[in-house]
C-alpha positions as a Python dict, from the first residue, in 0.01 Angstrom:
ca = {
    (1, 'X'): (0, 0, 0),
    (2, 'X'): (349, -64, -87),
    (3, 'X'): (274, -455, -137),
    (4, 'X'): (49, -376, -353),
    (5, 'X'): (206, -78, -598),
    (6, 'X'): (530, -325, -584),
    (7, 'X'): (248, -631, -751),
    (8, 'X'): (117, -326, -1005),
    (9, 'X'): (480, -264, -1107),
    (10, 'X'): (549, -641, -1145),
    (11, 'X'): (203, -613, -1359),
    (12, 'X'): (382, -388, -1584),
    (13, 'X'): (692, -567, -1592),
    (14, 'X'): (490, -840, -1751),
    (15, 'X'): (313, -632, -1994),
    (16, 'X'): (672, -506, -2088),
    (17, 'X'): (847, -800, -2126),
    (18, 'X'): (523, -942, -2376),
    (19, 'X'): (579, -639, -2573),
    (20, 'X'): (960, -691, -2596),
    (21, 'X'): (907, -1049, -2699),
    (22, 'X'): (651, -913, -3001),
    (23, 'X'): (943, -665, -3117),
    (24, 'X'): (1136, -1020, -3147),
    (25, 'X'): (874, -1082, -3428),
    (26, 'X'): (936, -850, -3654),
    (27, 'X'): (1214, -887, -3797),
    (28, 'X'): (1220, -949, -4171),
    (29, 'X'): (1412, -1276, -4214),
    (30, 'X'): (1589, -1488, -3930),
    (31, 'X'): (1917, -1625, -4010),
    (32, 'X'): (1788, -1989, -4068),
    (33, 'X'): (1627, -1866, -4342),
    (34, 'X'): (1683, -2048, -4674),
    (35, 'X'): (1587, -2078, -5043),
    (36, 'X'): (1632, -2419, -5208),
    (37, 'X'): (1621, -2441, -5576),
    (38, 'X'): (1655, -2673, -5866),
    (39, 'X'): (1845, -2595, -6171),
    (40, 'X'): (1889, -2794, -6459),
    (41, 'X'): (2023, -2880, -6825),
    (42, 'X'): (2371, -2743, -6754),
    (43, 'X'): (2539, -2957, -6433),
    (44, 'X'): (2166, -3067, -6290),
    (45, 'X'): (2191, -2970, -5891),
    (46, 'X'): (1987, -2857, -5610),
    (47, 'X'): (2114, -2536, -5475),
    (48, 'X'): (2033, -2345, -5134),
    (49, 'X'): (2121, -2008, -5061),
    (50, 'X'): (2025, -1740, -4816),
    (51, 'X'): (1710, -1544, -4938),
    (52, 'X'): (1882, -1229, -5027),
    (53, 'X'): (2039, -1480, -5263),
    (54, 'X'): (2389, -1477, -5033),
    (55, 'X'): (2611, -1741, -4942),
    (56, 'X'): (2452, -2040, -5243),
    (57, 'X'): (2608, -2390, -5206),
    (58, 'X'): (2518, -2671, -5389),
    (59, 'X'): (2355, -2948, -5208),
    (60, 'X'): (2304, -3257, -5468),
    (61, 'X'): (2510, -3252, -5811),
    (62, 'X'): (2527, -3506, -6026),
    (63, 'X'): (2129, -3489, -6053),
    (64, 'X'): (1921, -3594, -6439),
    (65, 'X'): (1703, -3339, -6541),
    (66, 'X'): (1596, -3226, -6225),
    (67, 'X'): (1246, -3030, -6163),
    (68, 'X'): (1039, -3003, -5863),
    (69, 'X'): (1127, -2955, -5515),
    (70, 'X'): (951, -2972, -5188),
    (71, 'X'): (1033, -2914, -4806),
    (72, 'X'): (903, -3111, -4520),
    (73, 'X'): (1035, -2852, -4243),
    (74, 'X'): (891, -3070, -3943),
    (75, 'X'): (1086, -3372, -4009),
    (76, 'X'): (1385, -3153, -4187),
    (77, 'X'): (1373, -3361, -4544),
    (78, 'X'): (1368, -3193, -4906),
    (79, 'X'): (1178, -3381, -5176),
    (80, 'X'): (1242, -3347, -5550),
    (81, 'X'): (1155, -3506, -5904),
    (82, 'X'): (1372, -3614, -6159),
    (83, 'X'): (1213, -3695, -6528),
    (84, 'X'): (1529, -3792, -6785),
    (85, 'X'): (1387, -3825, -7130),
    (86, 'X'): (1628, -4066, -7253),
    (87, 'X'): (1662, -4303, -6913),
    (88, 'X'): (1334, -4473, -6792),
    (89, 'X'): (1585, -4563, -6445),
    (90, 'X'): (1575, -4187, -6367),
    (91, 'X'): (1189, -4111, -6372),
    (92, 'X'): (1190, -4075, -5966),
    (93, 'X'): (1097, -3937, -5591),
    (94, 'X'): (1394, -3903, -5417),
    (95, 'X'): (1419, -3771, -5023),
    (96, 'X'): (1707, -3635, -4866),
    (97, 'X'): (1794, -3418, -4534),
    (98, 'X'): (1765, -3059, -4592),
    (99, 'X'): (2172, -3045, -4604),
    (100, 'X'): (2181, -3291, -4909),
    (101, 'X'): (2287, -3619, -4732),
    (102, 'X'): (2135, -3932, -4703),
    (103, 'X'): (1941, -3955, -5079),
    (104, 'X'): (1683, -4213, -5055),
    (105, 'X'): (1453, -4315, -5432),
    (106, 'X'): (1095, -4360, -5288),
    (107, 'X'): (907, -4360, -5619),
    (108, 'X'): (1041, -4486, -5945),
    (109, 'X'): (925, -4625, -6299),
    (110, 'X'): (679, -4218, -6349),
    (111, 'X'): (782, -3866, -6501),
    (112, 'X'): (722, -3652, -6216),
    (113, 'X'): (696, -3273, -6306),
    (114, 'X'): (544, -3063, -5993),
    (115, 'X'): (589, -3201, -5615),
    (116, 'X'): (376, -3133, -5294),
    (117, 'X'): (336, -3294, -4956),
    (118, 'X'): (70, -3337, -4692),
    (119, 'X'): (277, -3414, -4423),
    (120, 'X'): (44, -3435, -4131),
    (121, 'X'): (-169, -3687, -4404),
    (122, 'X'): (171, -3881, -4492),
    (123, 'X'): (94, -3849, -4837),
    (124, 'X'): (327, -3702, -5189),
    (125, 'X'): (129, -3514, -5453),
    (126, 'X'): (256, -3525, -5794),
    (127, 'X'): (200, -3404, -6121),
    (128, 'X'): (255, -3663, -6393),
    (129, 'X'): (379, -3649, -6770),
    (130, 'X'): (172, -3929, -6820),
    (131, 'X'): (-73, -3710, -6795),
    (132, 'X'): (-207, -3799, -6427),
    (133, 'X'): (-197, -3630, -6101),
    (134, 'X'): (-59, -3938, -5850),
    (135, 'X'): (-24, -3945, -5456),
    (136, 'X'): (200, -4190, -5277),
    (137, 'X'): (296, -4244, -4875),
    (138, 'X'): (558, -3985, -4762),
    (139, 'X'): (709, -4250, -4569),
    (140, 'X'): (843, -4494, -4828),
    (141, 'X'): (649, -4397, -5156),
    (142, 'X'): (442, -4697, -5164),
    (143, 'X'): (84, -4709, -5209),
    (144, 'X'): (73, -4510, -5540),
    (145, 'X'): (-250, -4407, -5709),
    (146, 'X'): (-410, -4169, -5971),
    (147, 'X'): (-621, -3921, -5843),
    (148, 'X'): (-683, -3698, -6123),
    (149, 'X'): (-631, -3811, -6513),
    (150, 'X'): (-595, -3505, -6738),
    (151, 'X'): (-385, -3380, -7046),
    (152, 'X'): (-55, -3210, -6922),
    (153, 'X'): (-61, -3091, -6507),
    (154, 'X'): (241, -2940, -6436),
    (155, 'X'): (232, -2707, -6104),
    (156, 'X'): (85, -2817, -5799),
    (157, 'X'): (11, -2700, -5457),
    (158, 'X'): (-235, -2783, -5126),
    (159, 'X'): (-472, -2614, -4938),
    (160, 'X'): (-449, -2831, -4672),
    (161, 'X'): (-725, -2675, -4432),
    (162, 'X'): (-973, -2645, -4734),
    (163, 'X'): (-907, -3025, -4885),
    (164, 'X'): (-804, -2915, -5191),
    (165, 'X'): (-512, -2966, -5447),
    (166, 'X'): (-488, -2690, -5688),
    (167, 'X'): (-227, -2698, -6063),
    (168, 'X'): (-169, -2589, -6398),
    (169, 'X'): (-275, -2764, -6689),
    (170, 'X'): (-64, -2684, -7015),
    (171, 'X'): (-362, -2936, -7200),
    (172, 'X'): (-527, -2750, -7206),
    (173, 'X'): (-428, -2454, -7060),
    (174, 'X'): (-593, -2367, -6761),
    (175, 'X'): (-563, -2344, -6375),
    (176, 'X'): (-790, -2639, -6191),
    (177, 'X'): (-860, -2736, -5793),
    (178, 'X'): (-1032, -3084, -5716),
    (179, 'X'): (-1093, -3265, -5363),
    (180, 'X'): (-747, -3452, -5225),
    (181, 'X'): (-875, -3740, -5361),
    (182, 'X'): (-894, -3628, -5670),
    (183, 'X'): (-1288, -3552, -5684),
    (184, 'X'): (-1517, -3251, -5792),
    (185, 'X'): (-1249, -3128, -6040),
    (186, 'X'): (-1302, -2760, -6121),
    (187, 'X'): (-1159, -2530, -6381),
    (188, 'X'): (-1080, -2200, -6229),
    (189, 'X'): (-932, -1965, -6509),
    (190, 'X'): (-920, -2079, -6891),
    (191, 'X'): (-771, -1912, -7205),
    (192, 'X'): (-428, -1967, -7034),
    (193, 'X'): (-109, -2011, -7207),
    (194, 'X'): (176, -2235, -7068),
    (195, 'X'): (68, -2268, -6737),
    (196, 'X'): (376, -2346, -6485),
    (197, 'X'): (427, -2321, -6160),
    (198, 'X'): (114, -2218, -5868),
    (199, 'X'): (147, -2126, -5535),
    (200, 'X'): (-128, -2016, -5278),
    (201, 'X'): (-194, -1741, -5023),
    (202, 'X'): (-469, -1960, -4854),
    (203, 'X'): (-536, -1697, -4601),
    (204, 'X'): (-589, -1415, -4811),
    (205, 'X'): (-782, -1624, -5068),
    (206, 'X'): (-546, -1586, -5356),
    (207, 'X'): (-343, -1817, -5579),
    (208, 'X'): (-39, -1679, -5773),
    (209, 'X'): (75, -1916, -6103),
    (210, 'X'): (323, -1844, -6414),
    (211, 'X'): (274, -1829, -6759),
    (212, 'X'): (402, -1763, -7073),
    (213, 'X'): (229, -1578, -7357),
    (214, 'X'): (396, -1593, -7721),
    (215, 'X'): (519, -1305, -7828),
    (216, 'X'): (457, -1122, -7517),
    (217, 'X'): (680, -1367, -7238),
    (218, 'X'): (648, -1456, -6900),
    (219, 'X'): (373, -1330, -6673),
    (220, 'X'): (306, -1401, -6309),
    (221, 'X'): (-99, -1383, -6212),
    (222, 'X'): (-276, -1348, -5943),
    (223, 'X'): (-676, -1471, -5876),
    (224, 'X'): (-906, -1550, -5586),
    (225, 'X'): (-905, -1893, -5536),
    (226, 'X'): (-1211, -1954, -5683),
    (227, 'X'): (-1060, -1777, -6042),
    (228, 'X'): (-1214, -1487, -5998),
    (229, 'X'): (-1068, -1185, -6048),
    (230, 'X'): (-776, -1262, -6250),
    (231, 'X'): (-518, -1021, -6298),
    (232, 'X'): (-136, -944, -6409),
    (233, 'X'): (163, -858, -6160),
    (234, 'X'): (470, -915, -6340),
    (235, 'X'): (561, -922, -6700),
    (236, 'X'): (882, -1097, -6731),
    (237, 'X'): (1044, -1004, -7096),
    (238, 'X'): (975, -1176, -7422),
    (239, 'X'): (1286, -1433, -7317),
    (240, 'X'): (1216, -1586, -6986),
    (241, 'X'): (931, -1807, -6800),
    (242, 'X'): (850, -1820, -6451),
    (243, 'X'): (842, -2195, -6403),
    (244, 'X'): (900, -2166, -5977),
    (245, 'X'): (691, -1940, -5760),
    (246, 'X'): (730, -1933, -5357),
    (247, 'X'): (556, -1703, -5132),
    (248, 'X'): (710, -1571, -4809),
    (249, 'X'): (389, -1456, -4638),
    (250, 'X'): (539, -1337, -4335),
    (251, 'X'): (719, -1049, -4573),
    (252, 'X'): (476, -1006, -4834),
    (253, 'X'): (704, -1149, -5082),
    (254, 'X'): (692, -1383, -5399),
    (255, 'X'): (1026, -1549, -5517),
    (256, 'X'): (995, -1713, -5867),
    (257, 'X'): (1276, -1850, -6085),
    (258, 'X'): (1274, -1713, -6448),
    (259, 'X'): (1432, -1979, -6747),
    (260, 'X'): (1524, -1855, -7052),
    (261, 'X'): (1744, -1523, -7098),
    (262, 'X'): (1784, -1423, -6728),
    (263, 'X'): (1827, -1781, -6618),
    (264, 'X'): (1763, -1619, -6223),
    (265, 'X'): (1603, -1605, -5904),
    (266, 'X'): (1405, -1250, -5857),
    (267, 'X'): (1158, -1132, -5578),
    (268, 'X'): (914, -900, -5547),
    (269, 'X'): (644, -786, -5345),
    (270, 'X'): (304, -962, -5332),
    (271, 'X'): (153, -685, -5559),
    (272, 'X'): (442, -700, -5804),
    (273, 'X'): (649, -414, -5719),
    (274, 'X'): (1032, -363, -5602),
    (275, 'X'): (1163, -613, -5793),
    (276, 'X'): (1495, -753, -5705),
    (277, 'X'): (1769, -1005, -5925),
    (278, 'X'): (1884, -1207, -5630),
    (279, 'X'): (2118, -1520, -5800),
    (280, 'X'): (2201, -1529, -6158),
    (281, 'X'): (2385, -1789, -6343),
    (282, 'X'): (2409, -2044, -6605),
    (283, 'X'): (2182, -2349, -6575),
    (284, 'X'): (1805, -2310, -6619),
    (285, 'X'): (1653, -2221, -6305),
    (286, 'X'): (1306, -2448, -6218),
    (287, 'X'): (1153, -2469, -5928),
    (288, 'X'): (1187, -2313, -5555),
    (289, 'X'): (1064, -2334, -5189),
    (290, 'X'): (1190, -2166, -4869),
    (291, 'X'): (1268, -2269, -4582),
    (292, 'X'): (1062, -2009, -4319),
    (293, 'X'): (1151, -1980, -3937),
    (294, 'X'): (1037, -1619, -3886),
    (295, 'X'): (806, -1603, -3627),
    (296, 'X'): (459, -1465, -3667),
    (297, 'X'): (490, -1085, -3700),
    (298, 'X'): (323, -847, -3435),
    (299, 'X'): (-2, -788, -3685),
    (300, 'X'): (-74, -1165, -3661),
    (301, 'X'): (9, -1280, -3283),
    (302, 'X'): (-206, -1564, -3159),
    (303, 'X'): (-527, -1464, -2969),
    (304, 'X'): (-409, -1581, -2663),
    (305, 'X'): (-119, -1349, -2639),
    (306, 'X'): (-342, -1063, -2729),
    (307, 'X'): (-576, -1180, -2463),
    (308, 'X'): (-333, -1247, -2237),
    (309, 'X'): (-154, -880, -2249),
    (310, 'X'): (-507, -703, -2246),
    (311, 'X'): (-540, -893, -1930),
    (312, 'X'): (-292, -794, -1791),
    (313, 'X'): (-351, -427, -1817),
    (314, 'X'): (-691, -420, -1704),
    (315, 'X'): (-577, -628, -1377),
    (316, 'X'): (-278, -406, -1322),
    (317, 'X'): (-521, -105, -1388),
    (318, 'X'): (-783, -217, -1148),
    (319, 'X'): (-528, -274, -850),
    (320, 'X'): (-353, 94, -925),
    (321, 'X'): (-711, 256, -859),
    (322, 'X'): (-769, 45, -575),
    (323, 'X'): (-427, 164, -393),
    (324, 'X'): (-584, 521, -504),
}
């Protein structure tokens, strides 16, 4: 009898220690946590700083007109576009290690606008001035192609499980999705403005993008992924345009750079309220990603832990009546 309270207690021990470990979850934002963003026009640089907007250092300077940016967290690389007007030599892909070093060209000879990676594919999505959507190897940028010819695509994003690349258009102005490869192109919502940057909530079925209305300024939407049900979280002022968006879906949380008067980084919740001004500053701010390590809160543990722990119980409860 004492054996087997002693293997009981050791069953609860177990349970305990799982629930300890899903407390580790919750926090709101681990310490690795980063935003990277670009910021151009006035001393061209990519910039990282801690997501309450904290502790910014610059990581590349000396950059030419620098827009899009993209992180491949597995292999610990940052991605970003530059598109010079004036200087055909600085239409380019470059890569780099999350800290900065080791800058390596990978596509030249475009005018890359919007950035996006399929990393488990190996491939680079772009969005063109030329007008095109392109895709090159992630490894060394070779292999370029077309996938989608349009007018103007300027923010770009994956749904990866669904097959799909999703961006703005500013010609003409809409939000579109096609196949990876660039087939069945779809418009999604029309009767747009300037359309900029697009990010997706893939498992709650929503896409969020910017625009910017004349005479009324910025606005950040929200849809179903399919365009339906448009609607408007965030009016930014009459002087500023949300040209980066970034979702931290762990917190509930949008991030989106604002170019113009404000010339910031803000965040909000996911429905648009609690707005917060978290860097501020001279150069135009464009695009942003984060860098994520925050495990899986308790609301979405993996099945198997769930399982596991309701196993538990019902063994240790079974065993406690038979000792009764």
């Amino acid at each position: 009898m004492k054996s087997t309270h002693s293997s009981v207690v050791r069953s609860w021990l177990v349970c305990m220690v799982i629930c300890a470990q899903g407390l580790l979850f919750v926090p709101a934002a681990h310490a690795a946590d980063k935003m990277y963003f670009t910021q151009h026009y006035i001393n061209d640089q990519i910039l990282r700083a801690n997501l309450d907007g904290s502790e910014g250092e610059a990581l590349l300077t000396g950059l030419e007109r620098v827009f899009g940016i993209a992180l491949d967290l597995t292999n610990e690389k940052m991605y970003f576009t530059e598109n010079k007007y004036t200087d055909p030599q600085v239409h380019r892909i470059t890569r780099a290690n999350l800290d900065g070093s080791d800058p390596v060209v990978l596509v030249n000879g475009y005018r890359p606008y919007g950035i996006a990676l399929d990393v488990a594919g190996g491939k680079i999505y772009w969005t063109d001035q030329s007008g095109d959507i392109y895709r090159a190897n992630l490894e060394d940028g070779s292999g370029v192609e077309s996938v989608v010819s349009t007018s103007g695509p300027y923010g770009i994003a994956l749904d990866l499980d669904g097959g799909k690349m999703y961006w703005t258009d500013t010609d003409p102005d809409r939000v579109a999705r096609a196949n990876l490869d660039g087939s069945g192109v779809e418009e999604l919502v029309t009767d747009m403005n300037l359309d900029t940057a697009i990010a997706l909530d893939v498992e709650e079925g929503k896409m969020y993008w910017g625009d910017y209305v004349f005479l009324e300024g910025g606005i950040i939407r929200r849809a179903n992924l399919d365009g339906s049900e448009p609607e408007e979280l965030l009016n930014v002022g009459t002087g500023d345009t949300p040209y980066g968006i970034a979702l931290d879906l762990f917190n509930d949380k949008i991030y989106y750079t604002l170019t113009g008067t404000a010339n910031s980084i803000m965040r909000a919740n996911l429905d648009g309220s609690d707005t917060e001004t978290l860097v501020t500053g001279l150069g135009h701010r464009y695009r942003i990603a984060l860098q994520l390590s925050s495990p899986v809160p308790l609301a979405r543990w993996p099945l198997a832990v769930l399982v596991l722990f309701v196993a538990v119980v019902t063994l240790s409860l079974r065993r406690y009546r038979t000792v009764m």
